[in-house]
NUNULO-963528 format. One line per field, with one value per residue: residue number from 1; x, y, z of N, C-alpha, C, O in turn; residue in three letters. Coordinates in Angstrom, 3 decimals. Example, Ala and Ser with C-alpha at 12.3 -4.5 7.8 and 13.67 -1.06 7.14 Angstrom:
NUNULO-963528
kenu <- c(1/2)
nc1 <- c(13.190/12.850)
nc2 <- c(-5.690/-2.250)
nc3 <- c(7.800/7.080)
cac1 <- c(12.300/13.670)
cac2 <- c(-4.500/-1.060)
cac3 <- c(7.800/7.140)
cc1 <- c(13.200/12.900)
cc2 <- c(-3.300/0.030)
cc3 <- c(7.800/7.870)
oc1 <- c(14.236/13.409)
oc2 <- c(-3.319/1.138)
oc3 <- c(8.465/8.039)
loke <- c(Ala/Ser)
***
This chain:
NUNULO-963528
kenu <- c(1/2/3/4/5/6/7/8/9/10/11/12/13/14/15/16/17/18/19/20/21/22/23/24/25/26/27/28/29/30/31/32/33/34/35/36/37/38/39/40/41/42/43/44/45/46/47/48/49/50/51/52/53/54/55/56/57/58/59/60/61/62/63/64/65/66/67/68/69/70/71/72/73/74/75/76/77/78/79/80/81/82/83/84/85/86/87/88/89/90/91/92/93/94/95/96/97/98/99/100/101/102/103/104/105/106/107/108/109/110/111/112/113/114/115/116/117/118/119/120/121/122/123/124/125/126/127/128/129/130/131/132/133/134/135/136/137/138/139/140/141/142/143/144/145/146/147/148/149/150/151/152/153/154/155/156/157/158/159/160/161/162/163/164/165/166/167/168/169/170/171/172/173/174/175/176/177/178/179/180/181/182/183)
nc1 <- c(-4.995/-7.055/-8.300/-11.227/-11.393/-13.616/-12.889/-13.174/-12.410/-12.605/-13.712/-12.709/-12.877/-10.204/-8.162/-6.514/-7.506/-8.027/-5.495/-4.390/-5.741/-4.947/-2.041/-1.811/-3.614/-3.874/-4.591/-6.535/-9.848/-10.908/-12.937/-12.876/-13.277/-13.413/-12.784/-15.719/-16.141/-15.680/-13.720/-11.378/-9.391/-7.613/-7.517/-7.091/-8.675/-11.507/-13.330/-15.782/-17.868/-16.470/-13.175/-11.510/-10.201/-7.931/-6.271/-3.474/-2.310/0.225/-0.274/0.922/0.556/0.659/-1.083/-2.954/-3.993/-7.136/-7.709/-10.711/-11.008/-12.070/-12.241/-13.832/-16.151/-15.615/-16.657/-19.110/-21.823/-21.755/-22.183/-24.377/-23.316/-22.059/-23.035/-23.980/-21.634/-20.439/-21.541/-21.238/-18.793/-15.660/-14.169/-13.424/-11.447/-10.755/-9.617/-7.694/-6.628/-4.512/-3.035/-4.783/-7.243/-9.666/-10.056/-10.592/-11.927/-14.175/-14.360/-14.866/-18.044/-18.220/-17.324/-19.744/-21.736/-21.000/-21.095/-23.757/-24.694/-22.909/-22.594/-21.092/-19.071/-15.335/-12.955/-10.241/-8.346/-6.685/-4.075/-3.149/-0.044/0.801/2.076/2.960/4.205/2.971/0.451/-1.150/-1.490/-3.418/-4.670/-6.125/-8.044/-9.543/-10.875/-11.926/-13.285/-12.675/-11.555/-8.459/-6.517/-7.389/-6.249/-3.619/-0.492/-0.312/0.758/-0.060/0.808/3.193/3.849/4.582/3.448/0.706/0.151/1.124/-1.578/-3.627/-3.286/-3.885/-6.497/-7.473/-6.303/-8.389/-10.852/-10.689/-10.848/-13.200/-15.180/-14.448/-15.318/-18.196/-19.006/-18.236/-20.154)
nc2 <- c(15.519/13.498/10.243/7.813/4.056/1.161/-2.221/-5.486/-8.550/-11.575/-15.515/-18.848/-20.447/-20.657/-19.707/-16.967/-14.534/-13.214/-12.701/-11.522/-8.854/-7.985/-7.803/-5.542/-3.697/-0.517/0.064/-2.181/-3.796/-6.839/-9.917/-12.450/-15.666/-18.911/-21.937/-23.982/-26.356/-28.936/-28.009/-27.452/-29.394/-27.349/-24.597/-22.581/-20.239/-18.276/-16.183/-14.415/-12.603/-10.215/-8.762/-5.341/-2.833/0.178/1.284/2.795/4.282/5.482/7.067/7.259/9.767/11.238/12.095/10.563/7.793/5.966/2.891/1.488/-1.624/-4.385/-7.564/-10.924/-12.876/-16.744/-19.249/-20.992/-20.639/-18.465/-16.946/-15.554/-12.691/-12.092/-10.582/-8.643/-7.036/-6.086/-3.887/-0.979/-0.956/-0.601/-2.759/-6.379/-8.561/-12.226/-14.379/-17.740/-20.568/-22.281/-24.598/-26.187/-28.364/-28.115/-25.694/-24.558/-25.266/-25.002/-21.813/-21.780/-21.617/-19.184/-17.252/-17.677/-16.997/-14.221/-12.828/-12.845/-11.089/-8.823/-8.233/-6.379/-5.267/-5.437/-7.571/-9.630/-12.424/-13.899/-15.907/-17.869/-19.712/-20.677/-22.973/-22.660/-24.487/-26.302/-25.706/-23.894/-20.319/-19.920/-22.655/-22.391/-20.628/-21.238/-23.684/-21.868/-20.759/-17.955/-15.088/-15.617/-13.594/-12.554/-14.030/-13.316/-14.183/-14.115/-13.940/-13.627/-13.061/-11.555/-8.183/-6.594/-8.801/-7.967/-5.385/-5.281/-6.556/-4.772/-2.486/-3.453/-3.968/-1.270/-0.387/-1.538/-0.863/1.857/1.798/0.673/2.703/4.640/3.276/3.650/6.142/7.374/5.821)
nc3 <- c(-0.397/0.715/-0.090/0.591/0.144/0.687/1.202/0.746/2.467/1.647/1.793/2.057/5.140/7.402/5.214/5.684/5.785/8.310/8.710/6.814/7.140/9.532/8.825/7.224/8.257/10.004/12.013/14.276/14.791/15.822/15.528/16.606/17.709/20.103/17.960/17.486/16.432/14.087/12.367/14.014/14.461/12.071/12.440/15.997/16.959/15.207/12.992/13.674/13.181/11.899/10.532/10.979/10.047/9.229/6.336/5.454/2.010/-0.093/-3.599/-6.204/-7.350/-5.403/-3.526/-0.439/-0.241/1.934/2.636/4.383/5.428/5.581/7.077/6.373/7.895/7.363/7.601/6.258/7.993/8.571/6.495/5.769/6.497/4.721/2.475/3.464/4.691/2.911/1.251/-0.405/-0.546/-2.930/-4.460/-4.011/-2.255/-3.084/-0.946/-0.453/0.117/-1.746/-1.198/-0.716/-1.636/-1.147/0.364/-2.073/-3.891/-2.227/-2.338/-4.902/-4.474/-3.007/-4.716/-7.230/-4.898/-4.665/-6.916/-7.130/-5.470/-5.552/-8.494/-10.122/-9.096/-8.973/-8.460/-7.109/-6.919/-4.469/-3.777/-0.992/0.101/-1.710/-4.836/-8.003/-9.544/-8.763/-9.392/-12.297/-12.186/-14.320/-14.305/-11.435/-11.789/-13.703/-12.424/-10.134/-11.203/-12.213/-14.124/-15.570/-14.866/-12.496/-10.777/-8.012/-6.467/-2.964/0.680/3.184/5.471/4.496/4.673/1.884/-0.002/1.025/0.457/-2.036/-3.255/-2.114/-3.533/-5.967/-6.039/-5.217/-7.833/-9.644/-8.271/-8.903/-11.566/-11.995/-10.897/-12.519/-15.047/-13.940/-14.238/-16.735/-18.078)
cac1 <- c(-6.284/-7.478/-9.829/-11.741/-12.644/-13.781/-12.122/-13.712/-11.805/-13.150/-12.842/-13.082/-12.274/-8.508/-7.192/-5.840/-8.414/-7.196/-3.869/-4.365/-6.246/-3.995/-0.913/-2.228/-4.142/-2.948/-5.221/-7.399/-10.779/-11.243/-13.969/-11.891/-13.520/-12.480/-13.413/-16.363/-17.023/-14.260/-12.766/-10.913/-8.010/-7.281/-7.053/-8.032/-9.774/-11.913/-13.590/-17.464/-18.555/-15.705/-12.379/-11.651/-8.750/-7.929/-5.156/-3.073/-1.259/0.142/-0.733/2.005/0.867/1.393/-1.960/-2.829/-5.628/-7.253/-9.072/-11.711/-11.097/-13.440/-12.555/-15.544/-16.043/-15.244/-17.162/-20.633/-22.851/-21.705/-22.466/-25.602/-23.233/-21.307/-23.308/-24.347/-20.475/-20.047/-22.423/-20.524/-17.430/-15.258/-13.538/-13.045/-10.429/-11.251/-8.436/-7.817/-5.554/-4.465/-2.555/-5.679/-8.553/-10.732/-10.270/-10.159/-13.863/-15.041/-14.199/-16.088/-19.207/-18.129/-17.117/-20.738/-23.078/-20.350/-21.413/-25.461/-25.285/-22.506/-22.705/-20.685/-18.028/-14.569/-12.368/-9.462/-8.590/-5.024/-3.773/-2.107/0.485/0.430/2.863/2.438/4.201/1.689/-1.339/-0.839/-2.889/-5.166/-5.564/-6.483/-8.860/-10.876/-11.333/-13.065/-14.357/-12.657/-10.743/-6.908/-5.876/-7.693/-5.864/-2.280/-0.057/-0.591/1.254/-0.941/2.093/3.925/3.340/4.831/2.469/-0.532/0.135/0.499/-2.633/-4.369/-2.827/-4.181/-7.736/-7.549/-6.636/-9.929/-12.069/-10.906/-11.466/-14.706/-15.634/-14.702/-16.254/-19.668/-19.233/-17.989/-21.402)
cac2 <- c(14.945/11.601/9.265/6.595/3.709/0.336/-3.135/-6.313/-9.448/-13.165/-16.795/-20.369/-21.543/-20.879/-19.325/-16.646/-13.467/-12.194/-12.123/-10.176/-7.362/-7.470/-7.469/-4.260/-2.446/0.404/-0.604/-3.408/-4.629/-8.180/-10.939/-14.395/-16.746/-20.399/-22.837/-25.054/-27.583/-30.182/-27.277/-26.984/-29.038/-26.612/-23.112/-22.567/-19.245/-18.062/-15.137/-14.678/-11.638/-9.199/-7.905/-4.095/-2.170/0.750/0.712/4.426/4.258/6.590/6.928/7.457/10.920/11.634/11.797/9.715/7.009/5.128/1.817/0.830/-2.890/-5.401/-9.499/-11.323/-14.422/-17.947/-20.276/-20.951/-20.582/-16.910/-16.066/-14.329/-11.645/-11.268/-9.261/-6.711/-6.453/-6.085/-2.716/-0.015/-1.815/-0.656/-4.188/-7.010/-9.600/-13.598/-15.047/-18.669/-21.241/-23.219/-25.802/-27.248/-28.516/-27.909/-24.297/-24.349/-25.792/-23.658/-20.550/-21.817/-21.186/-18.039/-16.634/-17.690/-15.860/-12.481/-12.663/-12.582/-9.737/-7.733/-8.733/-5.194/-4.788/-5.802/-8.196/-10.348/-13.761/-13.739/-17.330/-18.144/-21.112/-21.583/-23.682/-22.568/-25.483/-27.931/-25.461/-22.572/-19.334/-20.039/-23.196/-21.684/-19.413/-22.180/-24.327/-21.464/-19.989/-16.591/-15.139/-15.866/-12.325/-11.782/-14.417/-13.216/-14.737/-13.684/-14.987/-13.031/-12.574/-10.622/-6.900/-6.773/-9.027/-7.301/-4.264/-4.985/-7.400/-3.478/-1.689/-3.685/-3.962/0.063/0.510/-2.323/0.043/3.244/2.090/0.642/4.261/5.563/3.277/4.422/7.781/7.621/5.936)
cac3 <- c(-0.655/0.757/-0.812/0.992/-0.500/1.343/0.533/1.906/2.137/1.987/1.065/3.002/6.636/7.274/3.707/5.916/6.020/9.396/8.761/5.318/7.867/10.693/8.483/6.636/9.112/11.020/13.871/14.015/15.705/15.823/16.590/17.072/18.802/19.800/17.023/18.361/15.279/13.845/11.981/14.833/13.467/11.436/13.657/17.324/16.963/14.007/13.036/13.921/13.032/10.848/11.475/10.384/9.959/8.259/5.986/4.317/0.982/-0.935/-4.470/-7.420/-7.565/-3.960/-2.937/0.370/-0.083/3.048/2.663/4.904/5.105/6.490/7.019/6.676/8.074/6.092/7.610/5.405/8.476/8.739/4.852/5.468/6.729/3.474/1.358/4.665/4.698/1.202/1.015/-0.248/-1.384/-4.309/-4.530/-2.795/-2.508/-2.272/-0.233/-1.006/1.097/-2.800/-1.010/-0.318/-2.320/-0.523/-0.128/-3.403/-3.930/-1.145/-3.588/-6.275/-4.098/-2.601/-6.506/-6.952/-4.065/-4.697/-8.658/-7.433/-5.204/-6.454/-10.026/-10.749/-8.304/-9.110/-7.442/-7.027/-6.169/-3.434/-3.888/-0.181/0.158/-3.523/-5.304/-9.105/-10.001/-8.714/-10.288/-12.115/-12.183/-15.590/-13.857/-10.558/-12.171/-14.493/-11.275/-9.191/-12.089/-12.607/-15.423/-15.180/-14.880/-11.580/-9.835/-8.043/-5.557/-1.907/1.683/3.796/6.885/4.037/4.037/0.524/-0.915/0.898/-0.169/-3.885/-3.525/-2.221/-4.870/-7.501/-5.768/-5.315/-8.783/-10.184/-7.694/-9.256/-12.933/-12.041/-10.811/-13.811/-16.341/-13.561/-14.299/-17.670/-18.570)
cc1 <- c(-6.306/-8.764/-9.766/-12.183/-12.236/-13.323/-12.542/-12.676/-12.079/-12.832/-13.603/-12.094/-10.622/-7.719/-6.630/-6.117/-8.156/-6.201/-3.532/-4.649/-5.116/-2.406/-1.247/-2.554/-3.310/-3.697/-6.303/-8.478/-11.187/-12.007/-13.607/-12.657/-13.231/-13.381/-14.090/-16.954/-15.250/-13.414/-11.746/-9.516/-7.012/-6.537/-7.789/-9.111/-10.872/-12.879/-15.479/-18.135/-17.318/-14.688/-12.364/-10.220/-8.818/-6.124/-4.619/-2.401/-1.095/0.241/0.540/1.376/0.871/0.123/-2.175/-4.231/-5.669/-8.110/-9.397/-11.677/-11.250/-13.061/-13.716/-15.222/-16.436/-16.078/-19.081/-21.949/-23.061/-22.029/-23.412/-24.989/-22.786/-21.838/-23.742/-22.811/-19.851/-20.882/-21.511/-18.982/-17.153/-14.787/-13.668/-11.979/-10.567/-9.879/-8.393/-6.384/-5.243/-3.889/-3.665/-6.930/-9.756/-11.254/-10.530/-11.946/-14.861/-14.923/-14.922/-17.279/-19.626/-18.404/-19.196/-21.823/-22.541/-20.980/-22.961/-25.354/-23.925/-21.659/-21.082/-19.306/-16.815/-13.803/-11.085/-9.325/-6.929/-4.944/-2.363/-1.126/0.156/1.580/2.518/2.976/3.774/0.404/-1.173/-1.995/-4.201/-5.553/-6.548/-7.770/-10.046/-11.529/-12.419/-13.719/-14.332/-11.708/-9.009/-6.324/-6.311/-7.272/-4.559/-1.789/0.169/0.447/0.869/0.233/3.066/3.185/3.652/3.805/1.027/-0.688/-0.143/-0.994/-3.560/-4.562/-3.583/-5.561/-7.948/-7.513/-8.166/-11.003/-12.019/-11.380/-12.746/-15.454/-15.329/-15.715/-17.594/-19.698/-19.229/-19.775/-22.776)
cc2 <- c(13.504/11.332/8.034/5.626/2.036/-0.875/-4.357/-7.860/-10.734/-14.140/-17.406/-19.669/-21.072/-20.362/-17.872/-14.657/-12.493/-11.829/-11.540/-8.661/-7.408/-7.158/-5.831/-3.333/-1.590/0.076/-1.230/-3.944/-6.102/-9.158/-12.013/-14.975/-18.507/-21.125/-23.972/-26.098/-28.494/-29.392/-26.965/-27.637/-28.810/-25.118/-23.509/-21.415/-19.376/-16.998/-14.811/-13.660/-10.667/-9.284/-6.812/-3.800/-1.027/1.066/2.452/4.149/5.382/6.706/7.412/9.116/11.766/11.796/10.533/9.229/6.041/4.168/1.349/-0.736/-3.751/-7.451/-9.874/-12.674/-15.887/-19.177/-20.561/-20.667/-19.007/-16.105/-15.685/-13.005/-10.877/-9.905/-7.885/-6.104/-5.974/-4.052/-1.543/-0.656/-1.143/-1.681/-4.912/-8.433/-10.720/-14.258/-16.493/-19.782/-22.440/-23.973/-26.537/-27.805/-28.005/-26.874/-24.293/-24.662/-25.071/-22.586/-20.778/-21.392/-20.028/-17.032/-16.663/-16.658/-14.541/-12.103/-12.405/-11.479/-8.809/-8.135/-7.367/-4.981/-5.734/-6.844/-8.633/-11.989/-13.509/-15.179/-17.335/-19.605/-21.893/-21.521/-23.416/-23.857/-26.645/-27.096/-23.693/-21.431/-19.564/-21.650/-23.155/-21.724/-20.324/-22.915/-23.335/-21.026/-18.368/-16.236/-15.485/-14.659/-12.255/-12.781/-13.906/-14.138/-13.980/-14.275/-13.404/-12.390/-11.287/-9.223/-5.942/-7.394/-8.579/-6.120/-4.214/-5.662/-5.719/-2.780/-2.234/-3.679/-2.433/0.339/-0.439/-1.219/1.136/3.320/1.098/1.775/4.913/5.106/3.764/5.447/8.046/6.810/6.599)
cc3 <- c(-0.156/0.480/-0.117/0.389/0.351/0.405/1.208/1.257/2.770/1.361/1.983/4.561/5.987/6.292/4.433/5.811/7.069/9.647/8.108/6.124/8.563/10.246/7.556/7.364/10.095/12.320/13.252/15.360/14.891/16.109/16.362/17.911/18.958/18.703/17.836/17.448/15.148/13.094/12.972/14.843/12.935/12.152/14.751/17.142/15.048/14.320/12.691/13.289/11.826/11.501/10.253/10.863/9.087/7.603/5.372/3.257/0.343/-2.402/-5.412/-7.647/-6.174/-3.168/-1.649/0.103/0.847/2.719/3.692/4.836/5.958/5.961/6.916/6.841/7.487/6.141/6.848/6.334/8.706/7.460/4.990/5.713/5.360/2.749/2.310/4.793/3.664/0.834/0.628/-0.804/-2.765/-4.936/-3.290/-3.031/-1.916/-2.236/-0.279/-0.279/-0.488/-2.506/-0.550/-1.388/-1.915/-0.084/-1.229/-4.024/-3.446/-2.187/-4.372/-5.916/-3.367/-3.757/-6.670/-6.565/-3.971/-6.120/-8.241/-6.394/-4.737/-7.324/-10.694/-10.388/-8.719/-8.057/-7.829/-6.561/-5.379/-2.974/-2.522/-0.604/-1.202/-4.370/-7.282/-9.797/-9.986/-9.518/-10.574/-12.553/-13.000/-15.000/-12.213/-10.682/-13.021/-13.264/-10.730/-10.317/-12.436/-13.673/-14.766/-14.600/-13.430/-10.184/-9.522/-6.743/-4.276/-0.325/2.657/5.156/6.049/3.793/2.659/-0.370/-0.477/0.150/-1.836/-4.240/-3.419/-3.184/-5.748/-7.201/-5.810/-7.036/-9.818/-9.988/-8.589/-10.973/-13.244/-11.932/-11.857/-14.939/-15.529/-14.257/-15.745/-18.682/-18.688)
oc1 <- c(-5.652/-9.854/-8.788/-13.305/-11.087/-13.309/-12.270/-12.357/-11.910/-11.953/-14.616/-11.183/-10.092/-6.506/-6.057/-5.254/-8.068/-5.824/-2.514/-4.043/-4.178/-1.630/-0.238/-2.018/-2.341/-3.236/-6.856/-8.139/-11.615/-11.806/-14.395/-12.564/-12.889/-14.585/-13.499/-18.048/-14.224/-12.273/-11.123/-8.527/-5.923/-5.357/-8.710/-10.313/-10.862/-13.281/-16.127/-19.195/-17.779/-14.678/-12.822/-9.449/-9.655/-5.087/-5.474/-1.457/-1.985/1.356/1.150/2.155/1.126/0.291/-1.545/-5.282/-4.737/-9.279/-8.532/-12.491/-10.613/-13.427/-14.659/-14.417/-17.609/-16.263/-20.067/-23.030/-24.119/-22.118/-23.676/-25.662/-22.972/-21.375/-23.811/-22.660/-18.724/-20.353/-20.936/-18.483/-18.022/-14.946/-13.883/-11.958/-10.577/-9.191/-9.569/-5.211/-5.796/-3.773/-3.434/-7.428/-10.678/-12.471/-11.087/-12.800/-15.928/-15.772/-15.777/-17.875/-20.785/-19.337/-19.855/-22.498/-23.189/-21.339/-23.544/-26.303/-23.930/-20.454/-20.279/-18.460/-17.156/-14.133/-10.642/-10.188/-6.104/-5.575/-1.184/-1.472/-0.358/2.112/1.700/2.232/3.948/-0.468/-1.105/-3.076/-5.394/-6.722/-7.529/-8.564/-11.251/-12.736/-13.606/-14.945/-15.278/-11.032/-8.666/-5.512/-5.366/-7.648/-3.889/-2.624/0.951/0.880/1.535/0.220/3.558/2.244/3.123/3.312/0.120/-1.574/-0.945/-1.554/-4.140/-5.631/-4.098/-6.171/-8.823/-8.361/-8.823/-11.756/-13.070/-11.944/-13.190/-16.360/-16.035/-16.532/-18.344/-20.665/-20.065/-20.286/-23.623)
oc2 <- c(12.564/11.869/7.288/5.786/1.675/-0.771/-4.350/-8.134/-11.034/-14.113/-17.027/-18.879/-21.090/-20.523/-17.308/-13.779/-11.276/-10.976/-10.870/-7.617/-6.761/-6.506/-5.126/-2.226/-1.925/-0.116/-1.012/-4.337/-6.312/-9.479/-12.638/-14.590/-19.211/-20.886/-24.729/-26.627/-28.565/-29.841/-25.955/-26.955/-29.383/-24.791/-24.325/-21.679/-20.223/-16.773/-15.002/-14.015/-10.654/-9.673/-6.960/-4.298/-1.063/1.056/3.199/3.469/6.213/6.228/8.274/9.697/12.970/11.603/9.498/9.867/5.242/4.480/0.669/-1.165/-3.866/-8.193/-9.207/-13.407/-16.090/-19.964/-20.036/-20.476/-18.426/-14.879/-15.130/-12.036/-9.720/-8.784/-6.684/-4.895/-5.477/-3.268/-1.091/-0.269/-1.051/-1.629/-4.551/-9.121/-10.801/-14.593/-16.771/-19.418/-23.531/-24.711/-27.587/-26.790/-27.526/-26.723/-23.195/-23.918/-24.652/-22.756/-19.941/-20.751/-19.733/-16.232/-15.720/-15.879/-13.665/-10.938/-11.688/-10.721/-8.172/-8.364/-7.665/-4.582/-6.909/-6.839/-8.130/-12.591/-12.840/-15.622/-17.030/-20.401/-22.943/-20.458/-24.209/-24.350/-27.642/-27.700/-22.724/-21.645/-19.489/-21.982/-23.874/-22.445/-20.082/-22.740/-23.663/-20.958/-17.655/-17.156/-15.530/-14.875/-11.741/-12.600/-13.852/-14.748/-13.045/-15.400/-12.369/-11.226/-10.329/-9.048/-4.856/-6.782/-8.697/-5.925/-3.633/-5.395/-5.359/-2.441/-1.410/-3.326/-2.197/1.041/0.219/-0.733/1.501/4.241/0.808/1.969/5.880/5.784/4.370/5.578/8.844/7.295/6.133)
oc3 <- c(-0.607/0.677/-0.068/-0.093/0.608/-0.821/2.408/0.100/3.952/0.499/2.569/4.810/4.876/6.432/3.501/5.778/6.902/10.450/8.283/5.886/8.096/10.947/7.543/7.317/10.776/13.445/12.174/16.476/13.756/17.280/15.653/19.076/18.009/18.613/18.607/17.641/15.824/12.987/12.644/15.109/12.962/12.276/14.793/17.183/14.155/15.462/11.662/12.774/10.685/12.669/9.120/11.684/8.186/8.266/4.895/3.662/0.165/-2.614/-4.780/-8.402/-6.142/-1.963/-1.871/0.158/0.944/2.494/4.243/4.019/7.005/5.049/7.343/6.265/7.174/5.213/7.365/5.777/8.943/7.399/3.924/5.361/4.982/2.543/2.049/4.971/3.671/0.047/1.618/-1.861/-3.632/-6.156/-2.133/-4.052/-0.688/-3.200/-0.045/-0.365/-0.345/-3.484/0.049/-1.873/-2.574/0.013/-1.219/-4.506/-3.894/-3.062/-4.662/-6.782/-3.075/-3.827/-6.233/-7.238/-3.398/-6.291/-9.054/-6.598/-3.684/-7.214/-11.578/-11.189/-8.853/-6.871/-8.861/-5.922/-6.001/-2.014/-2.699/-1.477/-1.590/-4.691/-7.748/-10.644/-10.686/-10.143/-9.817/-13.101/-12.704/-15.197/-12.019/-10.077/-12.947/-13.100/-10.755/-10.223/-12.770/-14.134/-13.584/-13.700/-12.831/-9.026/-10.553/-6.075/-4.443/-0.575/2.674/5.557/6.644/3.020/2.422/-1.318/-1.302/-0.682/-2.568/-5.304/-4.443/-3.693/-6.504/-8.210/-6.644/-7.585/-10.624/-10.831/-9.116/-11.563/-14.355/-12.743/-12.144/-15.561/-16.293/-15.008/-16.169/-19.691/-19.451)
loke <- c(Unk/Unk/Unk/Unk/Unk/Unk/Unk/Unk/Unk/Unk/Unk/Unk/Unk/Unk/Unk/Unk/Unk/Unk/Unk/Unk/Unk/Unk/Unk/Unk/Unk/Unk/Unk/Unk/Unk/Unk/Unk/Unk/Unk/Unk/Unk/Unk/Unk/Unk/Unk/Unk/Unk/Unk/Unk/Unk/Unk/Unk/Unk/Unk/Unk/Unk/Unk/Unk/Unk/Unk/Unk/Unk/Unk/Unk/Unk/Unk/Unk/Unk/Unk/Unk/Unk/Unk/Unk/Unk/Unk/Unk/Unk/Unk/Unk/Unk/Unk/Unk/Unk/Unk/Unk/Unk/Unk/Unk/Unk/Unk/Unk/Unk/Unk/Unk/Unk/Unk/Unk/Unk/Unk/Unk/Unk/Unk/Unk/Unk/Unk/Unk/Unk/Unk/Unk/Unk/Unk/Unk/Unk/Unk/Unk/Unk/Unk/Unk/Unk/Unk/Unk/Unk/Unk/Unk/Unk/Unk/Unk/Unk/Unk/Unk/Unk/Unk/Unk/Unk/Unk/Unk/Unk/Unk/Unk/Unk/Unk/Unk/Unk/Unk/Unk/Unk/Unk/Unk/Unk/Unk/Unk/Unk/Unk/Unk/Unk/Unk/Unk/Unk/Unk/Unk/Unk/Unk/Unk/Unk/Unk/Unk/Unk/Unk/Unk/Unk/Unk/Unk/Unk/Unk/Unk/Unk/Unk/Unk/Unk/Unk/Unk/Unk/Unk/Unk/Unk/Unk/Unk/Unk/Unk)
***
């Protein structure tokens, strides 16, 4: 049996969105283009439009589940795409560069415009390049504004910590679909 279910993954500028897809995905389309503002910095490319990937895991009862998983792009002039990329989503995971402030601020206003149009849908927060001993999760989580529990630690190059960052977004999705159904 495989079960589909879509996984979208966002945040700020730079916290490390395309490297969460491309380290997960079994194949990957990409829209990089060079950075043409002062973010530039920071990275050379950046991501204009989505990247996609699709990812396989296999489930503790042996079942194979595939997520659908969609980058979305970080920079604030591209947020009208979010919520058209967001459609259909069982979770989604906000990626977060915490050695910076300023990522870190940015999130607060992402957390935000994901809470007004999908109020319902579960998530995560995936804390890159984060030092718990300079800031640790419950304070993370008061800063952007989410509960403590739904922040974990992330390093986006590792396919160890993507994977469990999936896992735990797969299992949010699946017992959001239940409390649906079960109401």
């Amino acid at each position: 049996m495989t079960d589909i279910t879509k996984i979208l993954v966002a945040g700020p500028f730079g916290a490390g969105k395309t490297t969460f897809v491309t380290t997960a995905a079994d194949d990957l389309l990409t829209s990089e283009r060079a950075v043409s503002d002062d973010t530039a910095r920071l990275k050379e490319q950046t991501t204009v439009a989505m990247d996609h990937g699709t990812v396989r895991l296999a489930s503790e009862i042996g079942a194979r589940r595939t997520i659908t998983l969609f980058g979305a792009p970080g920079q604030e002039r591209f947020s009208f795409m979010w919520p058209l990329l967001a459609q259909g989503m069982g979770a989604y995971v906000l990626l977060v560069d915490a050695s910076r402030l300023q990522s870190l601020a940015q999130l607060k206003s992402v957390v935000r415009r994901f809470a007004d149009f999908a109020p319902s849908v579960p998530y995560l927060v995936a804390a890159n390049r984060w030092d718990p001993a300079q800031m640790d999760a419950g304070e993370i989580a008061r800063f952007v504004g989410v509960p403590d529990a739904a922040v974990m630690a992330c390093d986006p190059r590792n396919a160890e910590d993507v994977v469990d960052v999936l896992t735990a977004a797969l299992a949010l999705a699946d017992g959001a679909l239940e409390d649906r159904v079960s109401a």
